[in-house]
C-alpha positions in Angstrom: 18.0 -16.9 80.7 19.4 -20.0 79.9 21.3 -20.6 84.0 22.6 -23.8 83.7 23.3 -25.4 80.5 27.0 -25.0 78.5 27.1 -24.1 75.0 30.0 -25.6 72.4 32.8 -22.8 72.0 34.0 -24.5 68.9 32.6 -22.2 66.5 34.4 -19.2 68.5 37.6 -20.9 69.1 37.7 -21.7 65.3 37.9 -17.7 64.8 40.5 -17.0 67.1 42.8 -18.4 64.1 42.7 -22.2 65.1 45.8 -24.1 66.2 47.9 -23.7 69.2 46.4 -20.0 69.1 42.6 -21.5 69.8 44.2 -23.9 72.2 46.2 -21.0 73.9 42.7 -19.1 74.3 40.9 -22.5 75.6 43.4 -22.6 78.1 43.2 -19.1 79.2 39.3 -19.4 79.9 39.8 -23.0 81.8 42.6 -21.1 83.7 39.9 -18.2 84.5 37.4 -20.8 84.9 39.2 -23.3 87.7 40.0 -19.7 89.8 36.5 -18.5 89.9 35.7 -22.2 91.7 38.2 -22.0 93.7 37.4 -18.4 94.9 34.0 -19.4 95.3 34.9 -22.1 97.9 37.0 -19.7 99.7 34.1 -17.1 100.2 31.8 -19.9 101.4 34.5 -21.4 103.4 34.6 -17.5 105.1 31.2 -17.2 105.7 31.4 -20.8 107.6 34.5 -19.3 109.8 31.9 -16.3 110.7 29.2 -18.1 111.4 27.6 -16.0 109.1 24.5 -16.5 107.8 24.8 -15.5 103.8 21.3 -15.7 102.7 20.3 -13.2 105.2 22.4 -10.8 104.8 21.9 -10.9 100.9 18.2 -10.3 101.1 18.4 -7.9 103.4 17.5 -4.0 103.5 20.6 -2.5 104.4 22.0 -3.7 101.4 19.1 -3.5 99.0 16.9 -0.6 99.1 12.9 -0.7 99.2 11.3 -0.1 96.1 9.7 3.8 96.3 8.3 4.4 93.2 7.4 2.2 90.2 7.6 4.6 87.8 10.2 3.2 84.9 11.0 1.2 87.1 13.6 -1.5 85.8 15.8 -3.4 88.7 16.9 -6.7 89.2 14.7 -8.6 91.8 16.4 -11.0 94.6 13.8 -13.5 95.6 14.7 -16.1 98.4 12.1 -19.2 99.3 13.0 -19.8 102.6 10.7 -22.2 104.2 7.2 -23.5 104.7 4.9 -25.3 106.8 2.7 -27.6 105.4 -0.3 -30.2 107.0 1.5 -33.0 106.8 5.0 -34.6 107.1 6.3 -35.3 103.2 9.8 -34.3 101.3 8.9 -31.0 99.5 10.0 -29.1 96.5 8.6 -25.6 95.6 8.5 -24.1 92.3 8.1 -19.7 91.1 6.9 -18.7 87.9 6.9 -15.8 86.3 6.9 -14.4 82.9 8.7 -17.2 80.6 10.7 -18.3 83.4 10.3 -21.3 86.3 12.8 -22.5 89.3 12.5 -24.9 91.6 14.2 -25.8 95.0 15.8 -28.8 95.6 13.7 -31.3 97.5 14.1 -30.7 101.6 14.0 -33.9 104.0 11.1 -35.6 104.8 9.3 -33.4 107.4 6.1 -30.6 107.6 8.4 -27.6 107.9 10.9 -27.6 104.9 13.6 -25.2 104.9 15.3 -24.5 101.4 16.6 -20.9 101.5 16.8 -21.1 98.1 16.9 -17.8 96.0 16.8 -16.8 92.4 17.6 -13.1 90.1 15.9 -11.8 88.0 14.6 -9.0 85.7 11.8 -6.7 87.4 10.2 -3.8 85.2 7.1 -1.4 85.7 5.3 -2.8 83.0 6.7 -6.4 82.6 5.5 -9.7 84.5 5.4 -8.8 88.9 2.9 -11.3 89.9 4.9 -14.8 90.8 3.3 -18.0 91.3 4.8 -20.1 93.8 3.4 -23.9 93.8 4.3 -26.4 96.5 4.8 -29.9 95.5 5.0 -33.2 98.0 7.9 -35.6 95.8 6.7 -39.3 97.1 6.2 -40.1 93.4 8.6 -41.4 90.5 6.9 -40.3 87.4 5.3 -37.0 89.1 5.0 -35.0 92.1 2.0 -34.1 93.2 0.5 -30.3 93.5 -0.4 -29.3 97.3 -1.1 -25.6 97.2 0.2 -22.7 95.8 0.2 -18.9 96.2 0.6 -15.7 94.5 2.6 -12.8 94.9 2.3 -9.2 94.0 6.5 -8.4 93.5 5.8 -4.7 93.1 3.2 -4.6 95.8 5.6 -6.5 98.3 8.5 -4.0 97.3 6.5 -1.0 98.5 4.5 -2.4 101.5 5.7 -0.3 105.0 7.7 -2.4 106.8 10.9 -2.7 107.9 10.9 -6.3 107.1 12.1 -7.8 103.8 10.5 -11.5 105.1 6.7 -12.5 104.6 4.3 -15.8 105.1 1.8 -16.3 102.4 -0.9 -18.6 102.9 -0.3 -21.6 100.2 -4.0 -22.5 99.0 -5.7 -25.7 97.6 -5.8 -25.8 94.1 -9.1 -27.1 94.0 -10.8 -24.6 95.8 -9.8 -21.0 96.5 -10.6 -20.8 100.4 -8.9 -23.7 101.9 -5.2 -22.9 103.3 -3.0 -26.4 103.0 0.3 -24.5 104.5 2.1 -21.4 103.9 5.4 -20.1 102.8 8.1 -17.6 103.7 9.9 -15.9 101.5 11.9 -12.4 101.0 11.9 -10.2 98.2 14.7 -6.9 97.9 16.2 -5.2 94.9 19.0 -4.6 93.4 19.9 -1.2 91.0 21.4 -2.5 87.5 23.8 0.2 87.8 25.4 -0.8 91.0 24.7 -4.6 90.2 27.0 -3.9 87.4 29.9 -2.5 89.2 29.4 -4.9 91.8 29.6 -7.9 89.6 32.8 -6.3 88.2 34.6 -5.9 91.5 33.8 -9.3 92.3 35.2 -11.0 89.3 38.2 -8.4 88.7 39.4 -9.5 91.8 40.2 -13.2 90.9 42.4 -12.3 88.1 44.3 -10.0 91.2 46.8 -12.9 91.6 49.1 -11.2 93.9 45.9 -10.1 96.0 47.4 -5.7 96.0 44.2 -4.8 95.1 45.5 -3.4 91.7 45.5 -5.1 88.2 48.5 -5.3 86.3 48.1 -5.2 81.9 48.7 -8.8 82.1 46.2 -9.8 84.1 43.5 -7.5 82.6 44.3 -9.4 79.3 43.4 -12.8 80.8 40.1 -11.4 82.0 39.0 -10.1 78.8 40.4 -13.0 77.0 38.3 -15.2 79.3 35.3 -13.1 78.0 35.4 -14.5 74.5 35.1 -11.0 72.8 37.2 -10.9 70.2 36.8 -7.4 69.0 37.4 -6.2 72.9 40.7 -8.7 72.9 42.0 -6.0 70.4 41.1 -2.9 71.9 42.7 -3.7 75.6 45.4 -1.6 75.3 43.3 1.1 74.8 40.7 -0.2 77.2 43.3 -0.5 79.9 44.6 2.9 79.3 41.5 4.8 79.5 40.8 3.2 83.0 44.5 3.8 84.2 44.5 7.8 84.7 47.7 8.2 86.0 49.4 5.9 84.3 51.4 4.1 86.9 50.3 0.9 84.6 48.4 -0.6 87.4 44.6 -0.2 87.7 42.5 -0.1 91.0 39.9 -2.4 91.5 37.0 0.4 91.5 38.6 2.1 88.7 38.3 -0.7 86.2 34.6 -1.7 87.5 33.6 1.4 86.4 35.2 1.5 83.5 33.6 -2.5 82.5 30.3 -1.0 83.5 30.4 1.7 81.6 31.3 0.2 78.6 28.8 -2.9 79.0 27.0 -0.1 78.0 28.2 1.2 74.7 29.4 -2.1 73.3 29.5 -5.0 75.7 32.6 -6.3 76.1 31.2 -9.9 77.6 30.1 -12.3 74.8 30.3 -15.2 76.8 30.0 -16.1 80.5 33.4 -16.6 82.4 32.3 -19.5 84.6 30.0 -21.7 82.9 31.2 -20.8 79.2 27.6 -19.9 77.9 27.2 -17.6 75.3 25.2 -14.3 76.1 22.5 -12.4 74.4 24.7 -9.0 73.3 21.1 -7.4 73.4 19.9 -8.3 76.4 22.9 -7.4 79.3 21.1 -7.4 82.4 19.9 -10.5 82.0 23.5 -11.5 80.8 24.7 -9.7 84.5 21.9 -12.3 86.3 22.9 -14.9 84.4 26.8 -14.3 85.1 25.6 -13.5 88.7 23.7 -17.2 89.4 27.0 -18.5 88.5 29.2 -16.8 90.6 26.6 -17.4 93.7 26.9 -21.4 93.3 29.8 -22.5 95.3 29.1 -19.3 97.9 27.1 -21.3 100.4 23.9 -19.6 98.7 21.8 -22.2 97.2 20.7 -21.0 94.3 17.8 -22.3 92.3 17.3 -24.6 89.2 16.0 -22.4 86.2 15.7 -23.5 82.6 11.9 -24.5 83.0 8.9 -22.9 81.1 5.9 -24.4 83.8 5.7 -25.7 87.2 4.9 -28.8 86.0 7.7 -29.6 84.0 9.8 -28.2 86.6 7.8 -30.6 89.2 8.3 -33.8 87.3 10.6 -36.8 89.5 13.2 -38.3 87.4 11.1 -40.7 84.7 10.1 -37.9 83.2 13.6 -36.3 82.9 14.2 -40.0 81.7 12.0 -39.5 78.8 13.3 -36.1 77.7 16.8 -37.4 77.3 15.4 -40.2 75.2 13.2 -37.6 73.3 9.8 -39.5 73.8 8.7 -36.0 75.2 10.2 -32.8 75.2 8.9 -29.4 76.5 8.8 -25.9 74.3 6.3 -23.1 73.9 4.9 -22.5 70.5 4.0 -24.8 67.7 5.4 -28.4 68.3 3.9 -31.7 66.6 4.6 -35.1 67.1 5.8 -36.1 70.7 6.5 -32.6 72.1 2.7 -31.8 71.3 2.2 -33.8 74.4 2.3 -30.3 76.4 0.6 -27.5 75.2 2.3 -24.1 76.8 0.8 -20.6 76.4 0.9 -17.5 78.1 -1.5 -16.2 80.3 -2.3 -12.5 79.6 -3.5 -11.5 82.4 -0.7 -12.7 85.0 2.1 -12.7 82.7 3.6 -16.3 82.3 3.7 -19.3 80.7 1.0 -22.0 81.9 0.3 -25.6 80.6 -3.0 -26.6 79.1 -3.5 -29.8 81.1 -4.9 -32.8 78.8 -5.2 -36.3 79.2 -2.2 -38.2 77.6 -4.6 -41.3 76.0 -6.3 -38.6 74.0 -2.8 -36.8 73.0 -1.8 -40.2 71.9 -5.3 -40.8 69.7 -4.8 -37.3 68.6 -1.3 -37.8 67.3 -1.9 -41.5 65.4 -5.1 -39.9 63.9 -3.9 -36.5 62.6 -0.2 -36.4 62.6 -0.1 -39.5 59.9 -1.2 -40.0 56.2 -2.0 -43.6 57.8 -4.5 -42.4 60.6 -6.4 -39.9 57.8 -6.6 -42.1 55.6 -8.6 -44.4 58.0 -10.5 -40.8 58.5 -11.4 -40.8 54.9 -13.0 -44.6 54.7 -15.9 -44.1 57.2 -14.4 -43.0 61.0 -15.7 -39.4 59.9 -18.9 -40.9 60.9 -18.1 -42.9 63.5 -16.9 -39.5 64.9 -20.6 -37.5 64.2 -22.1 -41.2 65.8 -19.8 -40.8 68.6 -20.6 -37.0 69.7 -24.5 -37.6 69.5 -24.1 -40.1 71.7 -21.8 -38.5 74.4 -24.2 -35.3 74.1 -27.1 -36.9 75.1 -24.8 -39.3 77.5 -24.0 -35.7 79.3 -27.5 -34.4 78.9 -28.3 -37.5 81.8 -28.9 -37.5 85.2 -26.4 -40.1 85.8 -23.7 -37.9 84.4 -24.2 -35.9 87.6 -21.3 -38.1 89.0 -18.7 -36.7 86.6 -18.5 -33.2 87.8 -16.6 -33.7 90.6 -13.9 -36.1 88.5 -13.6 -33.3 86.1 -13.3 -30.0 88.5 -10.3 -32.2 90.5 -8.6 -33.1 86.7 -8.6 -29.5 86.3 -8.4 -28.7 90.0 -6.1 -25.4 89.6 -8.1 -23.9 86.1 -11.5 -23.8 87.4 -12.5 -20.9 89.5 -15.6 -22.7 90.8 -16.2 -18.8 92.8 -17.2 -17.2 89.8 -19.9 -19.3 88.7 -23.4 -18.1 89.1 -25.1 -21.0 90.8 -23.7 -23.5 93.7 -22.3 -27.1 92.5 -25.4 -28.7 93.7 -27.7 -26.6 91.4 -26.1 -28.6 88.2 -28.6 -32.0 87.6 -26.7 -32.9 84.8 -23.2 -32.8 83.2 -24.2 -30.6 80.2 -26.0 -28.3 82.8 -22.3 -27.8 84.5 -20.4 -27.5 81.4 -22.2 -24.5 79.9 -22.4 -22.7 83.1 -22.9 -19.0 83.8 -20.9 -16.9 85.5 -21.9 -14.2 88.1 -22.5 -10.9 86.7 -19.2 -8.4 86.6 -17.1 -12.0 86.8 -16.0 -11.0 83.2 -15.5 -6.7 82.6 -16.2 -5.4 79.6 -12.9 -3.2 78.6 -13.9 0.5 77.7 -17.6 -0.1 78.2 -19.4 2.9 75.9 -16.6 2.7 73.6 -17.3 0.7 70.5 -14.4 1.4 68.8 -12.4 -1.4 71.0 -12.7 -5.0 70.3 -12.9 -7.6 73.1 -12.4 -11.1 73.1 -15.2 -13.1 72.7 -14.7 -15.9 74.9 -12.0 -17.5 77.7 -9.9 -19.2 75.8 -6.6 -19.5 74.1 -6.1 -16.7 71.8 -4.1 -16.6 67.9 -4.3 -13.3 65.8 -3.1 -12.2 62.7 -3.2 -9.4 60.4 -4.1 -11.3 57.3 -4.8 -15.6 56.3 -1.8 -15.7 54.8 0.0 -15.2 58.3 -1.7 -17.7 60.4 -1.4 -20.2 57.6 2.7 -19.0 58.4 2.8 -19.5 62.0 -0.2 -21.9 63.3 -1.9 -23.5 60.3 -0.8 -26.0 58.0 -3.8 -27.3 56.6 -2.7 -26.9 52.6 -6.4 -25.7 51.9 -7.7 -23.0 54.5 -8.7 -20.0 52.9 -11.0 -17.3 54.0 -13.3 -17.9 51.4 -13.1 -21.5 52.8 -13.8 -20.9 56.4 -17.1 -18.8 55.4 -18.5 -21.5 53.5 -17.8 -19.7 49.8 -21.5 -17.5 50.8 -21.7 -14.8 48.8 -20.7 -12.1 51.9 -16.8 -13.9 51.3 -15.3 -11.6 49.0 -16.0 -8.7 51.8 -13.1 -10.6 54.2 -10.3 -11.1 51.4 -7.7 -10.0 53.3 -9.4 -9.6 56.4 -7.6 -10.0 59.8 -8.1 -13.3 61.8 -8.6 -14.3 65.5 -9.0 -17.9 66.5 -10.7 -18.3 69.8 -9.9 -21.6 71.0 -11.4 -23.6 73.8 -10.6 -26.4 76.2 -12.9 -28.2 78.2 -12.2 -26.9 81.2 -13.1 -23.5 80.2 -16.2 -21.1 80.3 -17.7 -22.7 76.9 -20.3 -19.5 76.6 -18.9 -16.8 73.6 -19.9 -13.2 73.7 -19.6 -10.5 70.9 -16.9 -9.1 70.0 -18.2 -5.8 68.5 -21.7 -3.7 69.1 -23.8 -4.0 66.0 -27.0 -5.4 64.0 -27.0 -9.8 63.4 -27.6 -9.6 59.5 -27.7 -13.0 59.3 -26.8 -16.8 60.3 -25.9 -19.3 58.4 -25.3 -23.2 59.2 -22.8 -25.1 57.6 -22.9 -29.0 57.1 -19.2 -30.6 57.9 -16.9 -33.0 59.8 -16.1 -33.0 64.0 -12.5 -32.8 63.8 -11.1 -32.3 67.4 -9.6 -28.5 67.5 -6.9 -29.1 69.4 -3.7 -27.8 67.8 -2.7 -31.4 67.1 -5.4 -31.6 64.3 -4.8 -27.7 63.8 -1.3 -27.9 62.9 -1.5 -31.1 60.7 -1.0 -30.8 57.5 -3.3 -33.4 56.6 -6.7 -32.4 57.3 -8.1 -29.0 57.3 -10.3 -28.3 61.0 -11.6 -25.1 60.1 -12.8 -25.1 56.4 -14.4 -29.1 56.6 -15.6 -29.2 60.6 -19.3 -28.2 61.2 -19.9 -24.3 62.0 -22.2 -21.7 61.6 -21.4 -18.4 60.2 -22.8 -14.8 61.1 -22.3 -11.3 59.8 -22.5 -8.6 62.7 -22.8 -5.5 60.9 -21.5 -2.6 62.6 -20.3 1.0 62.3 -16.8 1.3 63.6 -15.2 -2.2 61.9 -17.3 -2.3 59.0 -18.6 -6.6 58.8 -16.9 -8.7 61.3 -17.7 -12.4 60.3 -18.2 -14.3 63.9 -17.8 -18.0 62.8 -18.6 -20.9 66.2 -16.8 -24.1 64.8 -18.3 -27.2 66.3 -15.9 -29.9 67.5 -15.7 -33.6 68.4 -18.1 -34.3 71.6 -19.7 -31.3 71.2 -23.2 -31.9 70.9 -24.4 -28.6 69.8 -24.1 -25.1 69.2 -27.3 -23.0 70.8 -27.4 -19.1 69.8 -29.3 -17.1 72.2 -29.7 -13.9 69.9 -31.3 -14.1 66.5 -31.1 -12.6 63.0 -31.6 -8.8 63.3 -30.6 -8.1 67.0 -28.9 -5.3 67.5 -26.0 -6.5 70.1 -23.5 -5.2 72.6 -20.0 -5.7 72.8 -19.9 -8.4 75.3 -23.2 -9.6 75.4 -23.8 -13.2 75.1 -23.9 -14.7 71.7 -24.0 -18.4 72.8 -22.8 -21.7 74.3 -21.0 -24.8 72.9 -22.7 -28.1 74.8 -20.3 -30.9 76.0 -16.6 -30.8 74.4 -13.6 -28.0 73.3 -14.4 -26.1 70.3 -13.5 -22.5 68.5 -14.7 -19.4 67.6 -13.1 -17.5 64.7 -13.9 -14.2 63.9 -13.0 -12.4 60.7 -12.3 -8.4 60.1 -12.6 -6.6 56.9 -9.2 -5.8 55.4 -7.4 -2.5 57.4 -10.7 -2.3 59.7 -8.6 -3.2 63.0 -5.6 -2.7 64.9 -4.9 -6.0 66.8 -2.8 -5.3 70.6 0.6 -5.9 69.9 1.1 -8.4 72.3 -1.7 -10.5 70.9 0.0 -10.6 67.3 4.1 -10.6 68.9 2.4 -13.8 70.9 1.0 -15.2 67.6 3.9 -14.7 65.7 6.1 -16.7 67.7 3.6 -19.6 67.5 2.3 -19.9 71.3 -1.3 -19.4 72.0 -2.3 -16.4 74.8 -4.9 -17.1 77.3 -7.0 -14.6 77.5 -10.8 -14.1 78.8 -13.8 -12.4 78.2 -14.2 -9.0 77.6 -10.1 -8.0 77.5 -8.9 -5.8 74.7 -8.7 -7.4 71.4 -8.0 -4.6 69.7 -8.8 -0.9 67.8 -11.0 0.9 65.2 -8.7 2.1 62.2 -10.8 4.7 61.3 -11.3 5.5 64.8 -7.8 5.1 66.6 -6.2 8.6 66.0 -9.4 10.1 66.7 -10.5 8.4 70.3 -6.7 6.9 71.5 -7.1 5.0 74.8 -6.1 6.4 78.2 -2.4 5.3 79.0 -3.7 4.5 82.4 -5.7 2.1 81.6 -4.5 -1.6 81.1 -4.8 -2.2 77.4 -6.3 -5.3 77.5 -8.8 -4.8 80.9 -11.6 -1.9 81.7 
């Protein structure tokens, strides 16, 4: 949405014929611009007088209906944090996510009940993100806060719940184990109809340009208003604009009159390019977002606190002011999709199943090892002359290192590193049952923790492991959007076997995984193993740091082994398991000649992140569009076992999938 930040009008005023003409035009906007402050201190000043309580009365029912149905449903959502108690006396700051978008509170006083009645707009659609996460953060720190709990929240089921209450306490859980409560936070949810949103926002900013306060608009002062807008296609029609809202030609137009007239026209072709107050320039193509946008900005100054926006993670929107320090100076920088150098110090994808943008979390001394040993001739070249080794020296010994009793002690470290991305409730057996590291790390999970989507169905794909997900059609596109090795090649990645020339081109899925992640693969497809074949190679780490770099080429020189499921919906599917550095070893726990299940455990990768990529024959699937809309845009989607990867070709118009069924769940 883009709340906050100003964007140069100097490419705009250069069109308005430059000169005392852009300068007249300037003007008129700063003119516009210096009222709409000024108004806003009078309405807050008002509410002070009456002792009114604004935030209240915003989120409340009588103004904003409860949600009845869902069905298209597409409304803007008012979501106020109002306070929390927590366990302890701290000064707090909370943080909502959801979809691409974080906001954060300001930071209360140092106490165990905070109070920030801090709200936040935004877009809310039947089939778009509705579950919001809402992390609480205790600010002692400089560099970092530091996470406490968090919660979330259903938007959609809140909306519909039966009571006559807009308000609600969530317990605010530990993010290191799912069944202790640290605090818990209230906050109110209520929507808003675009329609009347629309005319609402219009009245509201018509009536600053209503300088001698009638209640009418004179020709003049509509001219200033759409002048202030920046359209300059609009600033030639407003003659004719002003005439079709003033129906009895008196040459004065009422207030409600030319609100519906503006909303009406927003529209057919928007007449608001750029936003009023702030000076931003808006999306054309995406108006009700351009209406929150407009709206934040009007709000500030009311006596509502609005919240900060312009973050993709709670993290980033968490961090104390060192780190804001460091993204002026451009040592590191935030963005989702493909970055290299210092902004691939945070790795951003989006998680499929809730909706929004998470960060992979990974230790900066290995980002920084990463970066001098793959982001530089310098660092590959030392690569070249012997660390290779070192590297295949190196995993053996942290494999059998993790195959020790004494690496018992390292559990606990690692489940409170990743404290929030382990779900320690859906492992099969307790934490004590682990003797070993390597016993934890290729942990099972209880049976039904992963369903199968469209069990009995074996025209759908699944995903073959929890990880993060890229797809594309063909080679060509991945080696456009997410790898730059300058020699990856189909034929490259299956080892030139003879089987290769069946994939040329084949679709692609890379299954990527961290660490901290369920490191057992399952198939993808039902069929028969024909066969599988090791192949010798390097331990390149498969991060996208190494991925991305177009010096070395992970996928084609690291270690893997290649199989060939043979199957009768999708034809071959090549399932390739890419070995890694650390990881000690690959074990397959089905053979040559099996006849498997979609879903059915293939295997496990010991100690360390590695990758699965699996390979389609040309037109033999239809990849989910979000997966390839995801991949196309450079950012990785989290997904986990057993969701929708994708279709049969052959079998898609024949069998379609039930539109009330989740596409990418049973």
């Amino acid at each position: 949405m883009g709340h906050g930040s100003s964007k140069s009008s100097s490419s705009d005023d250069s069109t308005n014929g430059g000169g005392s003409n852009s300068k007249s035009h300037t003007s008129r906007r700063e003119r516009i611009k210096t009222k709409l402050h000024l108004h806003r201190h009078r309405d807050r000043d008002r509410d002070r007088d009456g002792d009114r309580d604004v935030r209240t009365s915003r989120g409340s029912h009588s103004q904003h209906p409860k949600l009845s149905t869902l069905e298209d449903f597409a409304g803007i959502a008012l979501v106020t944090l109002i306070s929390a108690e927590m366990k302890f006396k701290d000064k707090w700051l909370a943080c909502i996510s959801i979809g691409e978008q974080t906001f954060r509170t300001e930071i209360s006083d140092q106490t165990n009940k905070p109070t920030w009645n801090s709200e936040i707009k935004f877009l809310l659609e039947k089939n778009g993100p509705h579950v919001a996460k809402i992390s609480v953060f205790e600010t002692n720190r400089l560099r970092k806060n530091n996470l406490i709990g968090h919660c979330e929240v259903d938007l959609f089921e809140f909306l519909i719940r039966d009571s006559d209450s807009d308000r609600k306490v969530f317990d605010v859980m530990d993010p290191s184990s799912s069944n202790v409560v640290v605090g818990n936070i209230s906050l109110s949810c209520s929507i808003e109809d675009p329609t009347e949103t629309e005319k609402s926002f219009a009245r509201r900013i018509l009536s600053i340009v209503d300088y001698n306060g009638d209640g009418k608009l004179s020709f003049s002062e509509f001219s200033e208003l759409i002048d202030a807008f920046g359209n300059q296609q609009a600033a030639k029609k407003k003659e004719e604009l002003f005439k079709a809202a003033d129906e009895n030609g008196d040459g004065d137009v009422s207030m409600d009159e030319l609100a519906i007239l503006l909303a009406m026209q927003q529209e057919k072709e928007p007449l608001i390019n750029r936003c009023p107050v702030c000076g931003e320039l808006l999306e054309v193509s995406d108006k009700l977002n351009s209406m929150i946008h407009m709206s934040l900005c009007f709000d500030e100054g009311t006596g509502n606190q609005v919240m900060t926006g312009g973050f993709l993670t709670d993290k980033q929107a968490s961090f104390g002011w060192m780190f804001k320090l460091s993204e002026w100076a451009h040592v590191s920088s935030y963005d989702a999709g493909l970055n290299s150098g210092s902004n691939a110090s945070h790795i951003v994808v989006f998680d499929r199943r809730k909706k929004r943008l998470v960060e992979e979390i990974i230790d900066g001394k290995i980002v920084l090892s990463m970066r001098a040993i793959y982001q530089s001739k310098v660092g590959l070249g030392i690569m070249d002359k012997g660390a290779k080794e070192l590297l295949q020296s190196i995993s053996e010994k942290q494999g059998k290192k993790m195959n020790s009793a004494e690496s018992a002690k390292d559990i606990q470290p690692f489940l409170k590193f990743f404290k929030d991305q382990i779900n320690m409730a859906e492992v099969k057996y307790p934490l004590d049952h682990f003797k070993t590291f390597n016993e934890f790390f290729i942990r099972e999970l209880k049976p039904g923790a992963r369903p199968i989507a469209y069990v009995g169905r074996d025209d759908v794909a699944v995903c073959a492991a929890d990880c993060r997900l890229m797809a594309f059609r063909t080679a060509e596109e991945s080696l456009r959007f997410w790898i730059k090795g300058k020699k990856f090649s189909i034929r490259g990645l299956l080892g030139n076997l003879p089987f290769s020339d069946t994939f040329t081109g084949g679709t692609l899925v890379i299954f990527r995984l961290a660490p901290q992640d369920y490191h057992r693969f399952h198939f993808p497809v039902s069929g028969k193993i024909e066969q599988i074949v090791d192949i010798p190679g390097c331990l390149y780490t498969v991060n996208p740091i190494a991925v991305n770099s177009k010096y070395c080429n992970v996928f084609t020189e690291n270690k893997r082994a290649v199989s060939i499921i043979s199957t009768a919906d999708f034809g071959k599917v090549a399932f390739v398991a890419i070995g890694a550095t650390m990881v000690g070893s690959m074990t397959f726990t089905k053979k040559t000649g099996d006849y498997v299940q979609k879903g059915d455990e293939f295997g496990y990768f010991s100690f360390g992140g590695s990758t699965v990529i699996c390979v389609f024959e040309k037109d033999s699937i239809a990849l989910d569009d979000d997966l390839l809309a995801y991949s196309a845009r450079s950012i990785e989607t989290l997904v986990s076992v057993g969701m929708q990867l994708g279709v049969s070709v052959k079998k898609r118009t024949q069998h379609p999938l039930s539109t009330s069924n989740t596409s990418f769940l049973c």
